[in-house]
Backbone as JSON Lines, residues from 0, in Angstrom:
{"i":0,"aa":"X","n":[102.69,90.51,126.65],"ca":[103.64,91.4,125.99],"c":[103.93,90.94,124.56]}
{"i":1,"aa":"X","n":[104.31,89.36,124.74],"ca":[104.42,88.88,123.13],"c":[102.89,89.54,122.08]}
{"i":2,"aa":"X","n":[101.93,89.53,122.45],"ca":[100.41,89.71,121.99],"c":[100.76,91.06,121.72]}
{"i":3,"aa":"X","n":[101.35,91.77,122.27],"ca":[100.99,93.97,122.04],"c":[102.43,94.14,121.18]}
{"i":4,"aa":"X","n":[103.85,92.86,121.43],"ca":[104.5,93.52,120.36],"c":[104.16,93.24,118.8]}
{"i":5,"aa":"X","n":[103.48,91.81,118.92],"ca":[103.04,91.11,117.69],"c":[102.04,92.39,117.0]}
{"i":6,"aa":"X","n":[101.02,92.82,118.14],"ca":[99.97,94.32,117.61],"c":[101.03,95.05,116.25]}
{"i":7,"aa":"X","n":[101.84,95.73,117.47],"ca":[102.8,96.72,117.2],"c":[103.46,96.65,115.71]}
{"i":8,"aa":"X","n":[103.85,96.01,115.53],"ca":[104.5,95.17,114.38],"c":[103.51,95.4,113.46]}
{"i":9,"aa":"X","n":[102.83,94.76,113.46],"ca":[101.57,94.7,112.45],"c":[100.97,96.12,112.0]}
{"i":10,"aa":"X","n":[100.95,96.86,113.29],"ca":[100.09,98.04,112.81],"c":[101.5,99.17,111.86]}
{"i":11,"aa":"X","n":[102.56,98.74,112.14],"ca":[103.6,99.81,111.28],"c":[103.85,99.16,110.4]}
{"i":12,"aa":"X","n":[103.37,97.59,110.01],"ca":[103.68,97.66,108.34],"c":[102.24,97.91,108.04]}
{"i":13,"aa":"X","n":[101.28,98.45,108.64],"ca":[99.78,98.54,107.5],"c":[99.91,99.81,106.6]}
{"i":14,"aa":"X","n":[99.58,99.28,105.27],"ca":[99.54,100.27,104.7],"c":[100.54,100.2,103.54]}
{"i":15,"aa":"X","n":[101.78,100.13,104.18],"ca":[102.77,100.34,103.76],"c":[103.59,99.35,102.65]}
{"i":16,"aa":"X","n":[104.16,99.91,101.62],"ca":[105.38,99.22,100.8],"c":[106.81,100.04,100.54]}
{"i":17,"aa":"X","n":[107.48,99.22,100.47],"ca":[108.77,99.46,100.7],"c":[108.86,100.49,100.08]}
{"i":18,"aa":"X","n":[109.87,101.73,99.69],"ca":[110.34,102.87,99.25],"c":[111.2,102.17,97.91]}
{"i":19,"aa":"X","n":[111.05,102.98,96.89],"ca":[111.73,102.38,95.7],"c":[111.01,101.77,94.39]}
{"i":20,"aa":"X","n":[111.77,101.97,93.84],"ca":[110.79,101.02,92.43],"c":[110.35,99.63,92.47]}
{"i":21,"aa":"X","n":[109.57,99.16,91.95],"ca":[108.66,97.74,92.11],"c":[109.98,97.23,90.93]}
{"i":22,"aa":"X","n":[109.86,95.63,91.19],"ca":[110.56,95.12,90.3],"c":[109.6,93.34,89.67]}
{"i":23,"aa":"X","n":[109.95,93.07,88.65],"ca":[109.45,91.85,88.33],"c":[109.33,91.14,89.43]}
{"i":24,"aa":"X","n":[107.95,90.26,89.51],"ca":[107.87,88.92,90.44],"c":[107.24,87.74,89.92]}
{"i":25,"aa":"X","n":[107.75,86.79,90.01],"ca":[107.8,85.74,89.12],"c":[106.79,84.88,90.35]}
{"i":26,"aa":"X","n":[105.45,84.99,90.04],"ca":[104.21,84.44,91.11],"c":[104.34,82.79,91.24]}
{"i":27,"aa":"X","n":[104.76,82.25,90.07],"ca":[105.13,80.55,90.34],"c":[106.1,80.4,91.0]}
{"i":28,"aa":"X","n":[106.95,81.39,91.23],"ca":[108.32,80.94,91.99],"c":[108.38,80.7,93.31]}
{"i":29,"aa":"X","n":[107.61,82.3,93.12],"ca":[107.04,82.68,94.89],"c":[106.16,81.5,95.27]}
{"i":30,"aa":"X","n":[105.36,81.01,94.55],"ca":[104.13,79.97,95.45],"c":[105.04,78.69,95.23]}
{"i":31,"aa":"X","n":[106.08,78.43,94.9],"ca":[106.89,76.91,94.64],"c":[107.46,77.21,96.57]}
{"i":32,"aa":"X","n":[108.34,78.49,96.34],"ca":[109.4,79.04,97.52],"c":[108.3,78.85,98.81]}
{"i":33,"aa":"X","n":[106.94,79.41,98.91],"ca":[106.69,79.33,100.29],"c":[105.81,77.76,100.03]}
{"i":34,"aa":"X","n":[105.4,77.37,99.33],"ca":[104.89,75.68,99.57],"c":[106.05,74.57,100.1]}
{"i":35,"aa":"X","n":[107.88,75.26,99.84],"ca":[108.54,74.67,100.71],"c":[108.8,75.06,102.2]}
{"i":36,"aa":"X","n":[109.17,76.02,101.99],"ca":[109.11,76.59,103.66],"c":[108.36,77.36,104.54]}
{"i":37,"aa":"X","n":[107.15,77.49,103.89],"ca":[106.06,78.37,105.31],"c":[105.03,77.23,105.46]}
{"i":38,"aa":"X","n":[104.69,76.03,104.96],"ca":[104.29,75.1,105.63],"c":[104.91,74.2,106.71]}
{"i":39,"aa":"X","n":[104.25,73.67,107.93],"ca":[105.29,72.86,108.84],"c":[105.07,71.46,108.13]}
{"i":40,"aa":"X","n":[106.01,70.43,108.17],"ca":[106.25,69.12,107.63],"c":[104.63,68.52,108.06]}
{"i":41,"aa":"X","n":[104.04,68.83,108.61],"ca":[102.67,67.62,108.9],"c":[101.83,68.21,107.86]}
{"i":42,"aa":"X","n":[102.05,69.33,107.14],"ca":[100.84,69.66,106.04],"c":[101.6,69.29,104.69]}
{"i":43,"aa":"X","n":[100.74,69.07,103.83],"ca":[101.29,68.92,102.46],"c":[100.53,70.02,101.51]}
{"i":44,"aa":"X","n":[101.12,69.96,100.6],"ca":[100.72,71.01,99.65],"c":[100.35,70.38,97.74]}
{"i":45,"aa":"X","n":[99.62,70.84,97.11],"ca":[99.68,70.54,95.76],"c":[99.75,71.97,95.17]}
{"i":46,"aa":"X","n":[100.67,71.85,94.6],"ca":[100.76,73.28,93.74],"c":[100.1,72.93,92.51]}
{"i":47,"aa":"X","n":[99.49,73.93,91.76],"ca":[99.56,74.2,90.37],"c":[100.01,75.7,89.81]}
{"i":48,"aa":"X","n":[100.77,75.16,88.81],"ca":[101.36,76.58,88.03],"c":[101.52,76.58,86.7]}
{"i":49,"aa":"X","n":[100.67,77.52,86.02],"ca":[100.43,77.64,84.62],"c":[102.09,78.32,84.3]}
{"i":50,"aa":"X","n":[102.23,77.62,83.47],"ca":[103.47,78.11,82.71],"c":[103.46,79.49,82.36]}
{"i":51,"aa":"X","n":[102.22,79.65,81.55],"ca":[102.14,80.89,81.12],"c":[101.7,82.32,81.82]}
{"i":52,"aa":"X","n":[101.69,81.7,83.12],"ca":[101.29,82.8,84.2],"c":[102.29,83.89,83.85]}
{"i":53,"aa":"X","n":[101.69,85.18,83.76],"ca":[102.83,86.14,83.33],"c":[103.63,86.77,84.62]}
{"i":54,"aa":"X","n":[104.79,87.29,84.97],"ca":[105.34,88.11,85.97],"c":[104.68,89.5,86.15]}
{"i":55,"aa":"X","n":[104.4,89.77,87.2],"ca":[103.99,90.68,87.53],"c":[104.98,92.26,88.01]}
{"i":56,"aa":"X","n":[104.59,93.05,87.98],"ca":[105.39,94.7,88.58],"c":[104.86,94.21,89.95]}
{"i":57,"aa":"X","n":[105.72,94.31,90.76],"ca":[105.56,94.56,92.57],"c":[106.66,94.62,93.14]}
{"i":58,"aa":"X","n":[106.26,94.37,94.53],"ca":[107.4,94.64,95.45],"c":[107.24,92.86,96.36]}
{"i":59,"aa":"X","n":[108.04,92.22,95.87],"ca":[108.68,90.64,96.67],"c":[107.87,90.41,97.84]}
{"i":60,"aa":"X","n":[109.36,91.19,98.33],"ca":[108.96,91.07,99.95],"c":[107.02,91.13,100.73]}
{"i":61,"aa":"X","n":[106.39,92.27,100.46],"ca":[105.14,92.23,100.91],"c":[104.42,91.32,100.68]}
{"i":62,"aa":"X","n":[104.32,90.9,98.98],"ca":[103.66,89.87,98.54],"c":[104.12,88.36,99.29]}
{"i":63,"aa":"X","n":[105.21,88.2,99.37],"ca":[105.52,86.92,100.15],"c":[104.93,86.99,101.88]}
{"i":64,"aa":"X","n":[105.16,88.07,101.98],"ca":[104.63,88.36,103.68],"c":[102.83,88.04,104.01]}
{"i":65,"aa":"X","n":[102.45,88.72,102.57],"ca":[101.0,88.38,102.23],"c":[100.5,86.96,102.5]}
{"i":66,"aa":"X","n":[101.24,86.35,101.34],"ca":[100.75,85.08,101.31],"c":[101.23,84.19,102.16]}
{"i":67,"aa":"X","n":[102.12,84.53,103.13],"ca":[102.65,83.24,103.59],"c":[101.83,83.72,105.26]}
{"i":68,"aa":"X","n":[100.88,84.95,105.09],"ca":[99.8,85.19,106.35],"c":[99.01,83.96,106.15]}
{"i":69,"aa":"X","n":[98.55,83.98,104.7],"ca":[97.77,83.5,104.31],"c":[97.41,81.74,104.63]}
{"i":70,"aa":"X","n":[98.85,81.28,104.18],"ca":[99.49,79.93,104.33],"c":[99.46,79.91,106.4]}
{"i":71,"aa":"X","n":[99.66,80.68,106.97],"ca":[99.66,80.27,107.78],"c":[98.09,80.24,108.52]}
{"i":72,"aa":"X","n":[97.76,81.11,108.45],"ca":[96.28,80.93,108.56],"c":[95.28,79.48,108.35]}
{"i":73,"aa":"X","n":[95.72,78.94,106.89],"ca":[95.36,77.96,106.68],"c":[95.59,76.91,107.3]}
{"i":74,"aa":"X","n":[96.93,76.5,107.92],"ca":[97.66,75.78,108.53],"c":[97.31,75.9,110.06]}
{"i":75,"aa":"X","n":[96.67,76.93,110.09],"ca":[96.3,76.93,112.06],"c":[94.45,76.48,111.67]}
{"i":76,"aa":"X","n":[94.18,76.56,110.62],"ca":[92.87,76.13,110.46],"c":[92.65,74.68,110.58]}
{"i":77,"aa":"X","n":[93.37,73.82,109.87],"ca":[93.58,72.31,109.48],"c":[94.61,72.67,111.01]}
{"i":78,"aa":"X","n":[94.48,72.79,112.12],"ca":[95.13,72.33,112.99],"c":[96.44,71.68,112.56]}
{"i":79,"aa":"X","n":[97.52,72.22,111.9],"ca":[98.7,72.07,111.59],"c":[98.56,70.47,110.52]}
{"i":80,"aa":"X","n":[97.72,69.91,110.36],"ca":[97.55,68.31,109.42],"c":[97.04,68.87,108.23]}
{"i":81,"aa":"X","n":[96.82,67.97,107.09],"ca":[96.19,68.38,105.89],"c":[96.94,68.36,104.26]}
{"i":82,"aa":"X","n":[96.79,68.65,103.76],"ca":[96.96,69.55,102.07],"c":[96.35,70.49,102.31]}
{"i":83,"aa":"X","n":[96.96,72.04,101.82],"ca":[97.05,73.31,100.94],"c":[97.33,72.86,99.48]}
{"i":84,"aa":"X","n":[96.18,73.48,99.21],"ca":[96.25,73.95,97.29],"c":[96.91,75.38,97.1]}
{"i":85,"aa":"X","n":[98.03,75.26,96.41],"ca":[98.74,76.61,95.83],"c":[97.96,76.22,93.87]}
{"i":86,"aa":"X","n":[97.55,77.42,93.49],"ca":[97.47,77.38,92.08],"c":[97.88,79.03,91.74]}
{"i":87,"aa":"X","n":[98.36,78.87,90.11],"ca":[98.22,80.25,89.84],"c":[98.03,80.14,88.33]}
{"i":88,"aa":"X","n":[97.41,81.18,87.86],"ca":[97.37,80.87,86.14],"c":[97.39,82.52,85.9]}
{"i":89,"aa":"X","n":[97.25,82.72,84.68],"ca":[96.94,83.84,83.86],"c":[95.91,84.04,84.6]}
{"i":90,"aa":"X","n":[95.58,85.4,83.94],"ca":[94.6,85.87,84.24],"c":[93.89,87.2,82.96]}
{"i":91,"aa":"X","n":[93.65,86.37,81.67],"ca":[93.52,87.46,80.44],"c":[94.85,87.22,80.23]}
{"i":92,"aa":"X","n":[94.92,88.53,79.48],"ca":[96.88,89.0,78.97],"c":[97.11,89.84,80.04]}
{"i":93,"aa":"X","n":[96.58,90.79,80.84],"ca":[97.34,91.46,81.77],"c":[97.12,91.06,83.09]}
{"i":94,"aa":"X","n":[96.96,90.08,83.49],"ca":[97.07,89.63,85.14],"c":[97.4,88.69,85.35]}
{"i":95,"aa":"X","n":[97.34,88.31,86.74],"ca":[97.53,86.89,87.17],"c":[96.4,86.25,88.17]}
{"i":96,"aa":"X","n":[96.15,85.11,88.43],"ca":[95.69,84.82,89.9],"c":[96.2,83.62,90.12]}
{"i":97,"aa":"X","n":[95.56,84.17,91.94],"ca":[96.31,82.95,92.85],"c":[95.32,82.1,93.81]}
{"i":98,"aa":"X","n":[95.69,81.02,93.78],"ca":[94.51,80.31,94.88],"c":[95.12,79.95,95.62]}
{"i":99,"aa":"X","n":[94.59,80.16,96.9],"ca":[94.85,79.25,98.01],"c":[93.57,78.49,99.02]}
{"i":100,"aa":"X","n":[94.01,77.07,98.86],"ca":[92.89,76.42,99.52],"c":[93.11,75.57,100.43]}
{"i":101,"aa":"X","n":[92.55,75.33,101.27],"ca":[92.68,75.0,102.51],"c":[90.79,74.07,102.9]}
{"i":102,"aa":"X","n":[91.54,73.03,103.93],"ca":[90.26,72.13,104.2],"c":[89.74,72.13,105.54]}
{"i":103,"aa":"X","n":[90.31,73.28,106.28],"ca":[89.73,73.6,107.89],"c":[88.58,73.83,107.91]}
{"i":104,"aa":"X","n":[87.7,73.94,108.92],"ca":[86.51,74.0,109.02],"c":[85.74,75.15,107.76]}
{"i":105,"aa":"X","n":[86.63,76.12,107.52],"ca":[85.75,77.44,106.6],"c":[85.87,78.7,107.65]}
{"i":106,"aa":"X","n":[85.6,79.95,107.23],"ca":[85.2,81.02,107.67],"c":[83.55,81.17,108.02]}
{"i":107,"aa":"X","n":[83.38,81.39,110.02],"ca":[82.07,81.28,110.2],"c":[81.27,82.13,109.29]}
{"i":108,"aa":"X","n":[80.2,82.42,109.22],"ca":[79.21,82.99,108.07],"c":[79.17,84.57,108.63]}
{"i":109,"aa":"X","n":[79.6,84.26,110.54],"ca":[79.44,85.83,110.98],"c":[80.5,86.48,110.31]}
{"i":110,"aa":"X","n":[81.33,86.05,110.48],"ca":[82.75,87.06,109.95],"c":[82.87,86.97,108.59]}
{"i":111,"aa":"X","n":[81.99,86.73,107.89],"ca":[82.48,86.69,106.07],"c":[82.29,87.96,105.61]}
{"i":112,"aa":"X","n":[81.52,88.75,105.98],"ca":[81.43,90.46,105.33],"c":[82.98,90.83,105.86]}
{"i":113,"aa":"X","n":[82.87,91.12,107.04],"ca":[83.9,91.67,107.55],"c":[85.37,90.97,107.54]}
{"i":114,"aa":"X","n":[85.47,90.23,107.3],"ca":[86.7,89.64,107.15],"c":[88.21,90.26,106.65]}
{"i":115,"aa":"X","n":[88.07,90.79,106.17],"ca":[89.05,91.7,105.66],"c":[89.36,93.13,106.45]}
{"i":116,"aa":"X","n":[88.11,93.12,107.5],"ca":[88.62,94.39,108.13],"c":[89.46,94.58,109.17]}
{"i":117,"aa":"X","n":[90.4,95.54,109.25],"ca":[91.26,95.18,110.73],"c":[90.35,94.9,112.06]}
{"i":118,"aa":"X","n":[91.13,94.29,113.08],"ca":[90.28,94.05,114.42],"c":[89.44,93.03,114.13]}
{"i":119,"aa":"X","n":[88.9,92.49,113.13],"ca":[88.33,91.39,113.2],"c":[89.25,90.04,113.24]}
{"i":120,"aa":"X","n":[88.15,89.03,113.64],"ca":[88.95,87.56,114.23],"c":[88.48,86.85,114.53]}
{"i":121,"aa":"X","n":[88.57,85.65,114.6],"ca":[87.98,84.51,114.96],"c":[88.73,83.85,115.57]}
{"i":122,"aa":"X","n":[89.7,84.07,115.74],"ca":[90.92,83.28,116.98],"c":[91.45,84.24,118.31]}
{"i":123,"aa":"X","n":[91.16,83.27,119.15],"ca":[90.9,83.78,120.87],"c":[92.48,84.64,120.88]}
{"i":124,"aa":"X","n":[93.59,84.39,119.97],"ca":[94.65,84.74,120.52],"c":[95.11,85.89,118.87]}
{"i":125,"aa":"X","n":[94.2,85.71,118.07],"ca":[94.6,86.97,116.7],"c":[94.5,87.85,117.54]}
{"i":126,"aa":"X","n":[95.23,89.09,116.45],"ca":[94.92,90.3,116.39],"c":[94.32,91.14,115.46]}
{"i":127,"aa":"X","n":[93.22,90.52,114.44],"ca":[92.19,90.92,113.63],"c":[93.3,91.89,112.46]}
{"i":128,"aa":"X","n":[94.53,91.81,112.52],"ca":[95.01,92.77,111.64],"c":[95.82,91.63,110.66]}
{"i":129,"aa":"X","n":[95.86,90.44,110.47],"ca":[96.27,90.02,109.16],"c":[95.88,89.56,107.63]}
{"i":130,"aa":"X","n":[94.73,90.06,108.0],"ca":[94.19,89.38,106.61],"c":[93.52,90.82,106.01]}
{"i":131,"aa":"X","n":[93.77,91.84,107.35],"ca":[93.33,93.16,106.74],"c":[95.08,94.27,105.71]}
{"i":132,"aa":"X","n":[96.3,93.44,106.66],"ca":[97.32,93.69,106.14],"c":[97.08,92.88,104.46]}
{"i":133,"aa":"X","n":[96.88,91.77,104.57],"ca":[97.16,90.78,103.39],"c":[96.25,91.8,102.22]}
{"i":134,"aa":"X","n":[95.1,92.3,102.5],"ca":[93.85,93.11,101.53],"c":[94.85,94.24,101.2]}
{"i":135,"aa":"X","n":[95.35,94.76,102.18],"ca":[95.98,96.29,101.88],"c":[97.32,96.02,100.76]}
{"i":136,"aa":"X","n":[97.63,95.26,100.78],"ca":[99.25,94.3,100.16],"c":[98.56,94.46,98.82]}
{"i":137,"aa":"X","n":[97.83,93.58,99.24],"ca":[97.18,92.93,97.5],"c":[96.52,94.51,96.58]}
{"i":138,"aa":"X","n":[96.03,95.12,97.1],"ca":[95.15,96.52,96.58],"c":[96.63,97.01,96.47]}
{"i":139,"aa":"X","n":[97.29,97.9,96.98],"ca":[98.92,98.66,96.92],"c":[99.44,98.19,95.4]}
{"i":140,"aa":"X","n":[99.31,96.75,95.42],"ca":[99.5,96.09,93.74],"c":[98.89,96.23,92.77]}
{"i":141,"aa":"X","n":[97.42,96.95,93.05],"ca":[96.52,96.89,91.96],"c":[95.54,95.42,92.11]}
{"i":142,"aa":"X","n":[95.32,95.05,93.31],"ca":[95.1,93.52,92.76],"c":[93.61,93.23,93.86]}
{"i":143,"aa":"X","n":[92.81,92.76,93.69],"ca":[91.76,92.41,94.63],"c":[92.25,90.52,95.42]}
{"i":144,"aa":"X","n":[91.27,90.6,96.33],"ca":[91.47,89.42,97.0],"c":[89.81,89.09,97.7]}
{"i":145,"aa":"X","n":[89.23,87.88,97.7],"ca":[88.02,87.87,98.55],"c":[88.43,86.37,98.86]}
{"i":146,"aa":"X","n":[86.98,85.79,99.65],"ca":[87.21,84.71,100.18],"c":[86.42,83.4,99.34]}
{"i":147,"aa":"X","n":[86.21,82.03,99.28],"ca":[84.91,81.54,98.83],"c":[84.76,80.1,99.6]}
{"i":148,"aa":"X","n":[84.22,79.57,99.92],"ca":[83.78,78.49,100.11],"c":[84.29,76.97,100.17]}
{"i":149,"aa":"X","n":[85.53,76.87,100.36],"ca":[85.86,75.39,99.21],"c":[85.04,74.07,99.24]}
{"i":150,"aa":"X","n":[84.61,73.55,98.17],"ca":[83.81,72.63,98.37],"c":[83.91,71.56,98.69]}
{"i":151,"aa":"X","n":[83.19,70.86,99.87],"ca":[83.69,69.83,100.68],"c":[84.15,70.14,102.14]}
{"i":152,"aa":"X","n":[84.15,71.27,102.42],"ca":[84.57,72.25,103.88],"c":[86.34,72.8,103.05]}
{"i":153,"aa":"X","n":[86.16,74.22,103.96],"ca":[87.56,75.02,103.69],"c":[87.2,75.96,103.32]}
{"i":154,"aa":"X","n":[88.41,77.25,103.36],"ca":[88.15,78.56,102.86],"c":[89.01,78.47,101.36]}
{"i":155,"aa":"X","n":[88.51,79.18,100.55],"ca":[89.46,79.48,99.31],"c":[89.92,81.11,99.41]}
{"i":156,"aa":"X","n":[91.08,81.68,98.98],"ca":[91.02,82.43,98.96],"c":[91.94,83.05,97.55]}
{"i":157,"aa":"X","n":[91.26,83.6,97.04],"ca":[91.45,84.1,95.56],"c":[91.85,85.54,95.0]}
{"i":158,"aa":"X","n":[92.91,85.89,94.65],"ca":[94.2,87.24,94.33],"c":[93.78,87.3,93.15]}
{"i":159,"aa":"X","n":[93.67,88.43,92.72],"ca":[94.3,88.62,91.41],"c":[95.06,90.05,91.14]}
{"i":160,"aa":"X","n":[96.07,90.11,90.32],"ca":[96.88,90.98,90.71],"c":[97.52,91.61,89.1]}
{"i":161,"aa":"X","n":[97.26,92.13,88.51],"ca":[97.56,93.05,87.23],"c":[99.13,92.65,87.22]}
{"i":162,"aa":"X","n":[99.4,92.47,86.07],"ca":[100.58,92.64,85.32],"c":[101.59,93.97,85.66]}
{"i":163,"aa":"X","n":[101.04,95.05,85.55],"ca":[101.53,96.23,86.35],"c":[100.17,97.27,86.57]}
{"i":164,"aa":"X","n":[100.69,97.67,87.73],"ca":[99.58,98.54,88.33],"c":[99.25,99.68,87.64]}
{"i":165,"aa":"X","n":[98.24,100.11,87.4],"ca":[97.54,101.49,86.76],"c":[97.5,102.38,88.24]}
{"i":166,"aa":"X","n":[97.75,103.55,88.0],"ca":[97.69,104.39,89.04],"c":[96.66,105.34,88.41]}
């Protein structure tokens, strides 16, 4: 039952952002805020944050929901031990990006096309819909997201997200 409400949940925020105008988000703040509290105490984190990273037009809440899928993901990868890399810099004059890296085994080679699609998974107990929520978050912003390699074992996973969205 916990497994179909966790579904449930997931499938009524896809898609979706809040009702209302987007407001400034300050992307160093956000990656300072969840490198303290969406990691558990046995992982550590190194942030980097370009000063000059500019604020972005969005909506908070999703983007934090995004990334802290993200963060957790990583953290069930490294079996709860480790360092996470938070970075973010400019990106040109109108964007930003974000890294997140992680030293768990990597994403198998089967699931790397598909990775982003709902229903896919690689964990006996997912529900293939968070990293397809996290894609839909990031695009809603104007912003792409893929995966890469990190070198030495780990997944990277790399945002970038416009200054304000072009419609």
């Amino acid at each position: 039952s916990a497994r179909l409400e966790q579904l449930a949940r997931e499938f009524t925020e896809m898609g979706r952002l809040p009702e209302g105008p987007a407001a400034e988000v300050d992307l160093g703040e956000l990656l300072s805020e969840l490198s303290r509290t969406a990691l558990p105490t046995a992982i550590t984190s190194s942030i980097t944050i370009d000063a000059a990273t500019p604020r972005i037009t969005g909506h908070y809440e999703p983007l934090r929901r995004a990334l802290s899928n993200l963060l957790r993901n990583a953290t069930e990868a490294m079996n709860g031990q480790g360092e996470v890399g938070l970075a973010c810099r400019p990106l040109g004059e109108n964007g930003a990006e974000i890294r997140i890296v992680d030293h768990g085994p990597g994403v198998p080679e089967v699931l790397r096309e598909r990775l982003f699609d709902a229903y896919v998974t690689g964990k006996a107990d997912g529900t293939g819909l968070g990293l397809a929520l996290v894609k839909q978050t990031i695009e809603a912003h104007g912003g792409r997201i893929w995966h890469e390699t990190t070198p030495g074992g780990g997944a990277t996973f790399v945002i970038t997200l416009p200054r304000r969205r072009v419609k």
